[in-house]
N, C-alpha and C positions, 0 to 999 in steps of 0.2 A: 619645474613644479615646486612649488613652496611644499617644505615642510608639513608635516600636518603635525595639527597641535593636540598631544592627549588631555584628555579633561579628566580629573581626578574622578577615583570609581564613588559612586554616592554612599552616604552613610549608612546605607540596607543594601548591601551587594547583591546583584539576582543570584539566580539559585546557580551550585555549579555544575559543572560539566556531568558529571556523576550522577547527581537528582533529576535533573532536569527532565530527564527522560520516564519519572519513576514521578514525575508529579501529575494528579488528575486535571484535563482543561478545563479551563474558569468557564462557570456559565456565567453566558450574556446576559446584561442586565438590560431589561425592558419596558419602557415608559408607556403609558395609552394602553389602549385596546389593541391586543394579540392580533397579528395580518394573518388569515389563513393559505395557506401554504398553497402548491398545484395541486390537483388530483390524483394519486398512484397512476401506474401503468395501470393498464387493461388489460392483461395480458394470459393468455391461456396455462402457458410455463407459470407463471408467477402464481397465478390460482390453483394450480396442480400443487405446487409446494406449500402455500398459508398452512398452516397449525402444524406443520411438519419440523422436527427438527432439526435446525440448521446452524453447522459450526464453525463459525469464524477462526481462523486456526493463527491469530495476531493478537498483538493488543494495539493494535493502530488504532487510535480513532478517528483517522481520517480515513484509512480503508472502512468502517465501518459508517463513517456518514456516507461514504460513497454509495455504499449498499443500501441504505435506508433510504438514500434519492431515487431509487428506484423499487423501493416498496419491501424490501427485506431487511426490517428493522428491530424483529422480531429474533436474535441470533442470538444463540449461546458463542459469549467468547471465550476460549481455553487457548494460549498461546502454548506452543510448541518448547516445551523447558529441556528441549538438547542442544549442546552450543553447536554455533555454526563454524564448524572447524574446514570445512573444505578449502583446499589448496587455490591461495590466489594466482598462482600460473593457469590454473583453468580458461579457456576462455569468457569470458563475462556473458555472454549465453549461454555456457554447460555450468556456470557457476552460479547463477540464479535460478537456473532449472533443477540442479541438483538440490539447492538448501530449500526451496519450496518444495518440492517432492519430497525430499524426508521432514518439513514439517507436516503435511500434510499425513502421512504415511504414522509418524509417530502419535498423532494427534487421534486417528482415524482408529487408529490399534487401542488405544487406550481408554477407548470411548463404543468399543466394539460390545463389549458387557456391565454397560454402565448399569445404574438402578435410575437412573432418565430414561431411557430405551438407547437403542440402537439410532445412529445417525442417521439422519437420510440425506443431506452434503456434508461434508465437510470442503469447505472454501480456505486453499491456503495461497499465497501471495509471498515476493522477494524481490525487491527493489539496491538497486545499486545504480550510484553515479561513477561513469567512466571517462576518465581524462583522455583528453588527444593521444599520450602515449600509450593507451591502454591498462592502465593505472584504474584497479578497483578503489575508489574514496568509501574509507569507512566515515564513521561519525566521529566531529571533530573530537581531540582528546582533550583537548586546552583551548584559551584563548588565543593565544599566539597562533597555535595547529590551525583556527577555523580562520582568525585575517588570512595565513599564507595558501590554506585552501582556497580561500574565495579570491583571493587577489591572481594565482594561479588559473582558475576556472575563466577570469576577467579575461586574461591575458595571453589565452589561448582562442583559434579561431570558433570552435565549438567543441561543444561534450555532447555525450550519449548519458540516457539512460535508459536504463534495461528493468524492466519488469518479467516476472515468472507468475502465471497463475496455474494452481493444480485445482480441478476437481475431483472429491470424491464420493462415491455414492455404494451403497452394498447391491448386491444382485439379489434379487429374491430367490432365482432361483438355484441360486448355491452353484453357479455353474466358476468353474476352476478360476480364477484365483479366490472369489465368492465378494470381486469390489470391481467397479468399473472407475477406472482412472482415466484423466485426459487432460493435458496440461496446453499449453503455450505461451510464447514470450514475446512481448510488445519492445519497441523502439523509437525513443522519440529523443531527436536532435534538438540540443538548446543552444541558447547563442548568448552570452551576457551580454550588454553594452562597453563598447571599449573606453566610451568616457567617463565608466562610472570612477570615481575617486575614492582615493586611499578614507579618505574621510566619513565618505556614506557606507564605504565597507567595516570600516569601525564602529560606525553607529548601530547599522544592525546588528554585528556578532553581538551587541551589549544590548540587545532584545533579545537575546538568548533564543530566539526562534526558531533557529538553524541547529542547534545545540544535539535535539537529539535525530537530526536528519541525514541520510548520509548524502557527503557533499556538501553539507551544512548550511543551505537554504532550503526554505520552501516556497514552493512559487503559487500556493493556494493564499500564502497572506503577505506579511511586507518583503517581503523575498521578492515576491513580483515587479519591485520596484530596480532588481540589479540583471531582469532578462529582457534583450534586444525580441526575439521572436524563437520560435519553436517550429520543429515540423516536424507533425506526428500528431499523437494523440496527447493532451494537455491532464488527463486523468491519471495515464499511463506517469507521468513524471508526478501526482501527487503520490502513487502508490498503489492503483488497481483501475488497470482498464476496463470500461462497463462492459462496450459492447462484445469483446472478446470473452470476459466472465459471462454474461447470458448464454451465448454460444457454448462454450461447454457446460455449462449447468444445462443445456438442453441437450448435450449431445451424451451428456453421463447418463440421463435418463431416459434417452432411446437406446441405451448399450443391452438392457433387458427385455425382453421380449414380453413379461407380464405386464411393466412400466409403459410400457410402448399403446398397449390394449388400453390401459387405464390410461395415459395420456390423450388417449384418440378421443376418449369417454366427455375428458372435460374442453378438451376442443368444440366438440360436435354442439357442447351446450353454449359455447361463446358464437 
């Protein structure tokens, strides 16, 4: 294989490793008359909670468009400000279970006697890409760091990635611990293309796109261009799988037995 040839960085370098993550995304710019969108769900859950407050416990904004696809768009976000210091020997299922559980947990405490009111979810999420050897990838450090991650991830037969969601909700009725918690962890096998080239992996890390991702792509935009196929959930690897979060947003709110009365109330009316 030839060489590959570096091309000098342009006279406005992107932004670095460091910002990248700490910059807001561009809004799209739109020509013509506005396409209107699908319909919300229709959904009994989802109209139990409208004008309810609901706390996003990230500052993803791709966990947060995900949630707005299906009608919860309406979120307070407060991202979790304790580092995630848990030991990478963990297994990468105790290890995503664990950092979303105490962001949720921290988030959910802190927001227990707000002057907003009291929560009524708090929605927290923890995403990691895991190598063949079981290698937690964090977010690339450098450039250098994100070609030999991605050229590593190429040249390996597949990766995992592991998602962690925590629900939390409070009990009305103050029954012991006075919150109902319930988590689970999604899995979805990715595969890159083996022919993809030293080249096109160069191209993108200098889209910086990958920059604040761990693993250092994302497969929701030009990232999709260095994955052969997936098995699993395709949500789950941008960062929150829906149908699994529905599921415990509805299973936090059947944990009460007041919740449950008044859940049956707006059912009956769907």
């Amino acid at each position: 294989m030839a060489d590959v040839k570096y091309t000098p960085a342009p006279l406005e370098p992107p932004p670095s490793y460091e910002t990248t993550a700490s910059m807001p995304p561009k809004s799209p710019t739109t020509k013509g008359p506005l396409q209107r969108g699908p319909l919300p769900l229709d959904l009994p859950l989802l109209s139990f909670i409208q004008g309810r407050r609901i706390i996003l416990a990230s500052a993803s904004p791709r966990r947060r468009q995900l949630l707005a696809q299906i009608g919860l768009s309406n979120l307070s976000v407060i991202p979790s400000t304790v580092p995630e210091a848990f030991s990478k020997t963990l297994s990468p299922f105790e290890y995503v279970l664990q950092t979303a559980t105490q962001k949720a947990m921290t988030v959910y405490s802190s927001q227990i006697d707000s002057p907003e009111g009291e929560p009524a979810l708090v929605i927290a999420a923890d995403t990691v890409v895991v190598s063949p050897r079981g290698q937690i990838l964090e977010k690339p450090r450098s450039e250098a760091d994100h070609i030999a991650m991605l050229k590593g991830l190429r040249d390996s037969i597949s990766h995992k990635v592991y998602t962690a969601v925590v629900v939390m909700a409070p009990l009305p009725s103050a029954r012991d611990p006075g919150y109902a918690l319930e988590s689970t962890v999604e899995e979805t096998t990715v595969k890159f293309g083996r022919e993809i080239s030293d080249e096109l992996i160069l191209s993108y890390v200098r889209t910086r796109e990958g920059a604040d991702k761990a693993g250092g792509y994302g497969i929701q935009g030009i990232g999709a261009v260095l994955v052969e196929r997936i098995e699993g959930s395709f949500d789950n690897v941008v960062g929150l799988p829906l149908r699994p979060t529905l599921a415990l947003i509805e299973k936090v709110l059947r944990d009460d037995e007041d919740l449950v009365d008044e859940f049956a109330e707006v059912e009956d009316e769907e």
